[in-house]
N, C-alpha and C positions, 0 to 999 in steps of 0.2 A: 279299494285303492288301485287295483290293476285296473279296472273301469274307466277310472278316473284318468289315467295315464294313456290308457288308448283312445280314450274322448281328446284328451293335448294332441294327440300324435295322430288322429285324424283330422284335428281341424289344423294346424301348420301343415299336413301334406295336402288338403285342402285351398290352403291360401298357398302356398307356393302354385298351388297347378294352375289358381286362377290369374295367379303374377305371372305368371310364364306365358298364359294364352293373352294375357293382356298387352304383356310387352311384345309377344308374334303380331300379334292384331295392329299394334301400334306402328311397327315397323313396315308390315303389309300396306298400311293405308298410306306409309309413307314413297313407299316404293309405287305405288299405283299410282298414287299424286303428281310423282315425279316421271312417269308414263307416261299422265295424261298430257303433261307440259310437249308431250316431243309428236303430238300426231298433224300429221301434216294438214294446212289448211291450202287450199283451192281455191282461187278466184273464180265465178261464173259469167259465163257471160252478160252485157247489159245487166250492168253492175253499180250499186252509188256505193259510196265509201262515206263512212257514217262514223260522225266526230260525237259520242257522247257522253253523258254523267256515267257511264261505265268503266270508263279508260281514265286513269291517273297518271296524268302528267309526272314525270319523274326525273332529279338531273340526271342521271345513271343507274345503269340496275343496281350496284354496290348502293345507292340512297335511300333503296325499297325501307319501308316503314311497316310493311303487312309482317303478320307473324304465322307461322305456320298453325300456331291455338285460334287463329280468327278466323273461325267459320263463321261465322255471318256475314263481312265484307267480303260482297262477289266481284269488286271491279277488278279488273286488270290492268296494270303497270307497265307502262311504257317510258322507255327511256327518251329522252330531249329530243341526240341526235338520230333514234330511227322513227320519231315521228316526222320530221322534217326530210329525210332520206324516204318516207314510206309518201310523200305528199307529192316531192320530186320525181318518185317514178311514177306516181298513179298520175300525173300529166302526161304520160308517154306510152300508158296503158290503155290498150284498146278496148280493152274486157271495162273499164272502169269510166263510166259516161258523166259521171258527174261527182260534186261532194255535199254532202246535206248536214250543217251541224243544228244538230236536237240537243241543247243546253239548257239547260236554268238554272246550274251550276260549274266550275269545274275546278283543281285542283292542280294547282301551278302557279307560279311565280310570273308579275309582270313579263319579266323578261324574257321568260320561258312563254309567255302569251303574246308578245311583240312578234319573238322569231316565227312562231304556227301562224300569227296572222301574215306575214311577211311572205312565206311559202306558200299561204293560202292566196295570196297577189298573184305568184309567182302561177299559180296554177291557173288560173281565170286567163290570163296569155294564149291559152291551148284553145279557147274557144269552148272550153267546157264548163259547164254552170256550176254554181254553188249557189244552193239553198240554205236557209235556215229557219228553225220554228220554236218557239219559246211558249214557255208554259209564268212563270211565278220565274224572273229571270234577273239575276245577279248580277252588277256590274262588271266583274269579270269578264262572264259569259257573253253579256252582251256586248264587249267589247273587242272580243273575237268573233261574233255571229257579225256584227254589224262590216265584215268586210263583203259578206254576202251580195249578190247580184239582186234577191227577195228577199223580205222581213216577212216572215209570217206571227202574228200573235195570238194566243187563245184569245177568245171571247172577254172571260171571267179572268186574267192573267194581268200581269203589269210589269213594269221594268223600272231595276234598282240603278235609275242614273242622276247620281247628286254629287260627283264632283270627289275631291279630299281634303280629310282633315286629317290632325292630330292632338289627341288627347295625351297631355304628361299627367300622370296620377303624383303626387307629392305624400313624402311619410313620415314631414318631420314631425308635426304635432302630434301625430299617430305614435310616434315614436319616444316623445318626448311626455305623452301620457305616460305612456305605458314603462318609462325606463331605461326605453332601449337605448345606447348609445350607441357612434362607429364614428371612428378616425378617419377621414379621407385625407389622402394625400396623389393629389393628382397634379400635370402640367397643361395646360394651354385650357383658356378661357371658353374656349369652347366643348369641352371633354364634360356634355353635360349627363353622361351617364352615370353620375354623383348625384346631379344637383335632387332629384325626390329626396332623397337620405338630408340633405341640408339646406333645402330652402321649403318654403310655403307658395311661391310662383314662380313663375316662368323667367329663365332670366333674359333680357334685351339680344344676350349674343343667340341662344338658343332659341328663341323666338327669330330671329334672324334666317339664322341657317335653315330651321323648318322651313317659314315661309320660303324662303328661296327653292329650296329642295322640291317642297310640293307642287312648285308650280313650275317647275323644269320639266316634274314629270305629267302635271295635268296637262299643261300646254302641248306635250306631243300625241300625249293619247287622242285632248278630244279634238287634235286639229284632225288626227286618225279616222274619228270616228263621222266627225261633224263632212270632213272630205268624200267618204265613201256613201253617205247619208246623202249627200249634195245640198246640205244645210249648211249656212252663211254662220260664221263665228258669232256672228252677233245674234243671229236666233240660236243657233245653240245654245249660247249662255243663255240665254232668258228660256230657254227651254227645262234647261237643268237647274236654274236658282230655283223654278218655281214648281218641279218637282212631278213635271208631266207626267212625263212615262211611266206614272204611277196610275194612268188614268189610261183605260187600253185606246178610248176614243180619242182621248187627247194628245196618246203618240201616234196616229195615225195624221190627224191633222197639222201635227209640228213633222211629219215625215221622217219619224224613228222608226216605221212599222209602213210596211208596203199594205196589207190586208190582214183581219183579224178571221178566224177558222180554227175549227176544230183538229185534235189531231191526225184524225182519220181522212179529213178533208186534204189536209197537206199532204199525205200518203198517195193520193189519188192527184193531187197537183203532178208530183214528181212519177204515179204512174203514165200521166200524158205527155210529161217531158220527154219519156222513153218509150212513148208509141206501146205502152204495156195496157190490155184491155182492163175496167175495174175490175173484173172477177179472178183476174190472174194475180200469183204474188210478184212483190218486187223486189227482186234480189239485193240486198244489203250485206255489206262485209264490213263488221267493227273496226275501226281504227288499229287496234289493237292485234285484232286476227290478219290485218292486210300487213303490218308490220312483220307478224310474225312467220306469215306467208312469202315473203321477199328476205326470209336471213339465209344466209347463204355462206358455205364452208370458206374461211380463209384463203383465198386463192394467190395470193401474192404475200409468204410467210417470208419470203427474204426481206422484205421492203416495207414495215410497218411505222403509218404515225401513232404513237402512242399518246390516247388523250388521259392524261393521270386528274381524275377527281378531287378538289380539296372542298368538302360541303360538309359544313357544320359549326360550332366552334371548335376552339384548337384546343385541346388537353393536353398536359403532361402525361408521360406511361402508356401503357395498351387498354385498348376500348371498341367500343364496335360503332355507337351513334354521336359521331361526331368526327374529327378531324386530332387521331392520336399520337405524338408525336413518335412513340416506339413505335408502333407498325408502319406510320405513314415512312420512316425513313429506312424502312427496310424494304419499301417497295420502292421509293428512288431508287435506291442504291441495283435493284433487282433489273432497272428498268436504265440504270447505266451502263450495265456490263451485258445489258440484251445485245447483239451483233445484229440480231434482226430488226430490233425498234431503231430506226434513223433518226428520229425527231420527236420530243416531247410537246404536248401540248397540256397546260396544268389549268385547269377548268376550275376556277374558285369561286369558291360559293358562301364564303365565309365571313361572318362579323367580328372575327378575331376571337383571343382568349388569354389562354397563358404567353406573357413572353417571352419567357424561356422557353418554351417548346417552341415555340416561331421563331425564335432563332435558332434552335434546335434544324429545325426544318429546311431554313434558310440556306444555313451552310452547306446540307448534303445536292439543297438545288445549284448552289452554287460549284458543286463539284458533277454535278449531271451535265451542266452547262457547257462546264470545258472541254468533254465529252465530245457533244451534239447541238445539233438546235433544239433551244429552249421557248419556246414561246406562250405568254401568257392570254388567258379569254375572262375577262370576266362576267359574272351572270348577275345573280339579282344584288348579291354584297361581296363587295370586296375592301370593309372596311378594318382599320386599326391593325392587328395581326395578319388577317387577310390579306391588306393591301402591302404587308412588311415580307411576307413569304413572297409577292412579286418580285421582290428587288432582283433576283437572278435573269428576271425574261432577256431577250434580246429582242422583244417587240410585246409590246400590250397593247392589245385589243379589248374595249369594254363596252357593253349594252349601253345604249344611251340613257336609259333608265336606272341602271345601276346606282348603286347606294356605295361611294368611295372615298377614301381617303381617311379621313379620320385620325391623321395621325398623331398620336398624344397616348399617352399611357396615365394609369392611374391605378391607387391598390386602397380599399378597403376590408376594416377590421371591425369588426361589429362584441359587444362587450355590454355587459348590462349591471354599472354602477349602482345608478339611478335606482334603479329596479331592485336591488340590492336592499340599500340601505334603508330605502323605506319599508322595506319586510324583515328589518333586523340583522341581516346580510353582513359581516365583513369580513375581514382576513387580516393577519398576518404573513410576513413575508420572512425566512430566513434563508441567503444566497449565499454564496463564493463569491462573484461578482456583482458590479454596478446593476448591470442590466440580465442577469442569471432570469430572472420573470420577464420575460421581453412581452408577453401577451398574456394577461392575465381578465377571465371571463368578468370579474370582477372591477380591477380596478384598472383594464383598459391597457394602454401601452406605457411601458417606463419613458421617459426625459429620451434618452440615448436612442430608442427604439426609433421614437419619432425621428428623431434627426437626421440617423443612419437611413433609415428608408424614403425620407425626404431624398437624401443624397443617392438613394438609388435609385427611385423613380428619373431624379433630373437626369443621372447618367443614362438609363433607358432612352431618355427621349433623343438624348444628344444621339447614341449609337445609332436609333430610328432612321434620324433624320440625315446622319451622315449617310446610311446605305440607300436612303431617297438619291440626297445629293450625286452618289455616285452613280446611279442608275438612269437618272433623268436629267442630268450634267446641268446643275445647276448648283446653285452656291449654297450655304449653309442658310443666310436671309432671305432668299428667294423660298425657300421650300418653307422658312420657320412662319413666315407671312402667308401662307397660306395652309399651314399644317394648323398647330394648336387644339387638336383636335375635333376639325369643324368636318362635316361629311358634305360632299358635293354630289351630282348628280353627274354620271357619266359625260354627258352632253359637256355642263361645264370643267368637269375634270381633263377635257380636251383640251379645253380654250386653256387653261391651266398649265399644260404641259402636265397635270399627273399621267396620262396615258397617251400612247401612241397615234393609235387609229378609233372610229367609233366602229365595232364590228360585231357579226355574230361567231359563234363557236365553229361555224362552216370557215368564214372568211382565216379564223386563225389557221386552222386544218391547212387549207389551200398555201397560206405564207409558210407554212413550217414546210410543206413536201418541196416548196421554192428553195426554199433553206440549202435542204438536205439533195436538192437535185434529182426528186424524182417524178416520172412521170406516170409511174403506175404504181401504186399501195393501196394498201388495207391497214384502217381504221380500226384498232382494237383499245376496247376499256378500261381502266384498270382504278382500282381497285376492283377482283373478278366477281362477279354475283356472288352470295355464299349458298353452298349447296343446304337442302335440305338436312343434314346434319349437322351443318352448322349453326342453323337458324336455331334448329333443336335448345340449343346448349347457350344462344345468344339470348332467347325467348326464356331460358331460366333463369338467367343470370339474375341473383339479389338486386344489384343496383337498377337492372332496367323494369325488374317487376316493382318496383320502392319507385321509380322514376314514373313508369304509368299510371302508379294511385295515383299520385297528389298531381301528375297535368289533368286528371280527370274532376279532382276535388274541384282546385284553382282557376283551371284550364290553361291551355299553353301562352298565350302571350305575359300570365300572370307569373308565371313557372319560370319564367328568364331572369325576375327582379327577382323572386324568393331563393334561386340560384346563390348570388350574387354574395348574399346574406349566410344560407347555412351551408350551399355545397359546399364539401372539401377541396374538389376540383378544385373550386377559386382561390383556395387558404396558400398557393405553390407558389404565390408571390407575384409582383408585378405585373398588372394586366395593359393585355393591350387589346380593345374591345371596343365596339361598338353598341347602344343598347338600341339601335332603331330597328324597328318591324316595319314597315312601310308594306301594307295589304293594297290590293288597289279595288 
């Protein structure tokens, strides 16, 4: 027995020592990690600055998506505005002779690919070249390379240029197999992020709005693309219906591609660009490290625009991925009482969500406002909730591309009768009151339930549409005639009066220090990175580990509809939401 007892009591003083060295080791490698982030990089001389599949486009450091467990993703994250601040100065950088993007992918939002090709304009002005060279190349990518001065393409390679669509997936019948039922109660005809749960096809108005939508935005891209190409609209389209650039010969002779070459060949193009012998290297600095290279200590702490990030959907309570109404209003409020921040700038990036958290939100921007200068940018979505946290701006600025408006609300209850009864399923109900069961999995909403939420949604829409009204001084019918939940396209949300100016998130920066009257500031972000100890404890959290299975099972675009259905999130009542993805 004493054997026995010293056999327990060595192996716990065992596993404790290896818990101990495990958790030193863990913390080490976190500390070192967090080192390796701070060593300075050096530009050298005769230099290209290289845009590639390694660097992830990002709206804000606060949006990072990496997890401190994901060793295997080596790219590095780059925030919007220091990729467009790192493009701006490498024009006026001597050390930096040109810019070469090596793509066949990249990771970023339209709009977020509009502004980098726009700066990439901006930099070709300087009299210094931009190259580009593509392998197996995405329409993305290639819609960013194609601002290039040269197209290079592999040999064996080809290019994804076929225009846009969109596919609605429908789940009545799916649904109606199977039992499922769900109550919708929405306003405006066009609020078609119901109709899969209630129809079998597409209906006239949402067929409508799509088409419009998609081609607001094709129409800019490939005038974009077809302009810097020096292809005529009318060979471009019959370039793309017919699916060329799938063919590396055949983009050459439609002139989507300058010359086809190996990669190593293009290496050696861009070493004679800069008078560099073949045997010699050619110095390359990642996007990513040239950014990181040019951050530089807050120099002007008295006089800051502060750009506040809204990127996600909106939640009730505290959260980390997405747009949470407890935290978000505790950084307004943080960002009022700053003496230093002179002017906000609120960067949304959102399809909406709850709506009481957006009004939640609403009102503390409204109390930021009375403040300071408030100024609104929008990026890739600004719709439903999104576009409702606007209503405080004193100027909106939106991507041309952007995805806006939407304004309309709606609440679904999903409940499985059906399903029920055919498996023997039922209940009895014994209450205090009429409606004491307001939501029963079974047998769905009471009489009352319906009615009252009827009555709440309409009053939603009215409150909506009045903080439109007063925001964009226009009248109750003017906004309702063009709200209903239909989403517009930056571009036409101008012509609209939903939005102010067409702008990027530079353009809002500059009207807000107008604002505020100043002539020298610094740019700071906020919501701030979270430190590696933060990440720690974000990357454990139950719900985002439950949240990474199943977008891996389903994948993410599927992961937004099955949301909609079982999250919680959504059960807090009255949504104000957009369901569009718009990839380009």
């Amino acid at each position: 027995m004493k054997n026995f007892f010293k056999l327990v009591l060595a192996n716990i003083v065992a596993i404790g020592i290896m818990t101990t060295v495990i958790i030193i080791c863990f913390f080490i490698f976190i500390v070192a990690s967090a080192a390796s982030g701070d060593k300075k990089v050096f530009v050298k001389d005769n230099s290209v600055l290289t845009i590639d599949a390694k660097t992830d486009i990002i709206e804000s450091d606060a949006a990072s998506k990496q997890s401190i467990f994901d060793f295997a993703n080596k790219n590095k994250e780059v925030a919007l505005y220091d990729v467009l601040q790192s493009i701006k100065k490498a024009k006026n950088d001597d050390k930096i002779k040109g810019i070469s993007i090596e793509l066949d992918n990249i990771n970023g939002g339209i709009t977020q690919l509009s502004d980098i090709r726009t700066a990439l304009e901006d930099f070709k002005k300087s009299g210094k070249f931009v190259y580009a060279y593509g392998n197996v190349v995405s329409q993305p990518a290639y819609y960013l390379s194609s601002v290039a001065d040269k197209y290079y393409l592999n040999p064996a390679g080809g290019i994804e240029l076929k225009g846009m669509a969109a596919e609605v997936v429908f789940y009545k019948n799916f649904m109606d197999k199977y039992g499922i039922n769900a109550e919708i109660i929405r306003h405006g005809k066009f609020k078609a992020a119901v109709e899969p749960f209630i129809k079998n096809e597409i209906s006239p108005e949402n067929k409508e709005q799509l088409s419009t939508l998609l081609n607001d935005i094709w129409s800019k891209t490939s005038s974009q693309i077809s302009k810097s190409r020096n292809i005529s609209p009318e060979n471009f389209k019959t370039t793309v219906d017919s699916l060329y650039s799938l063919i590396p010969e055949l983009s050459i002779k439609n002139k989507l591609v300058d010359q086809l070459m190996q990669e190593s060949q293009y290496n050696n193009v861009l070493k004679t660009k800069l008078n560099i012998k073949a045997d010699k290297d050619l110095n390359q600095i990642s996007l990513a490290d040239y950014a990181e290279s040019n951050a530089e200590d807050n120099k002007d702490k008295d006089n800051q625009i502060a750009v506040l990030y809204a990127s996600g959907e909106i939640y009730n309570g505290k959260g980390y991925d997405g747009i949470y109404a407890e935290n978000f209003k505790k950084q307004i409020e943080k960002l009022k009482d700053d003496d230093d921040v002179k002017a906000v700038v609120l960067r949304v990036n959102s399809p909406g969500g709850s709506a009481n958290a957006a009004d939640e939100i609403l009102f503390e921007l409204q109390q930021l406002k009375a403040k300071k200068p408030l100024i609104v940018s929008f990026g890739d979505y600004a719709a439903s909730g999104g576009y409702y946290i606007s209503m405080a701006a004193d100027k909106i600025y939106s991507e041309p591309n952007c995805i806006t408006g939407s304004i309309g609300v709606f609440g679904i209850i999903p409940y499985f009768k059906d399903i029920a009864n055919k498996n023997g399923i039922r209940s009895d109900v014994v209450s205090t009151n009429a409606n004491s069961l307001m939501i029963s999995p079974i047998n769905g909403l009471s009489p009352g339930t319906v009615s009252i939420m009827t009555r709440n949604v309409e009053g939603t829409y009215k409150r909506f549409v009045y903080f439109v009204t007063q925001n964009r001084k226009k009248s109750f019918e003017q906004i309702d005639a063009i709200g209903g939940g239909r989403v517009w396209s930056g571009t036409r949300a101008k012509e609209i009066g939903l939005v102010d100016e067409l702008g990027t998130l530079d353009d809002a920066i500059l009207y807000a220090s107008k604002m505020a009257k100043l002539t020298s500031y610094n740019v700071s972000s906020y919501p701030k990175k979270m430190s590696k100890f933060e990440q720690i404890f974000k990357d454990m959290d139950e719900d985002e580990i439950s949240t990474k299975i199943i977008q891996n099972k389903i994948g993410k675009e599927n992961y937004q509809t099955f949301e909609q259905i079982f999250n919680p999130k959504y059960k807090e009542g009255v949504l104000m939401q957009s369901m569009y993805n718009i990839k380009f």
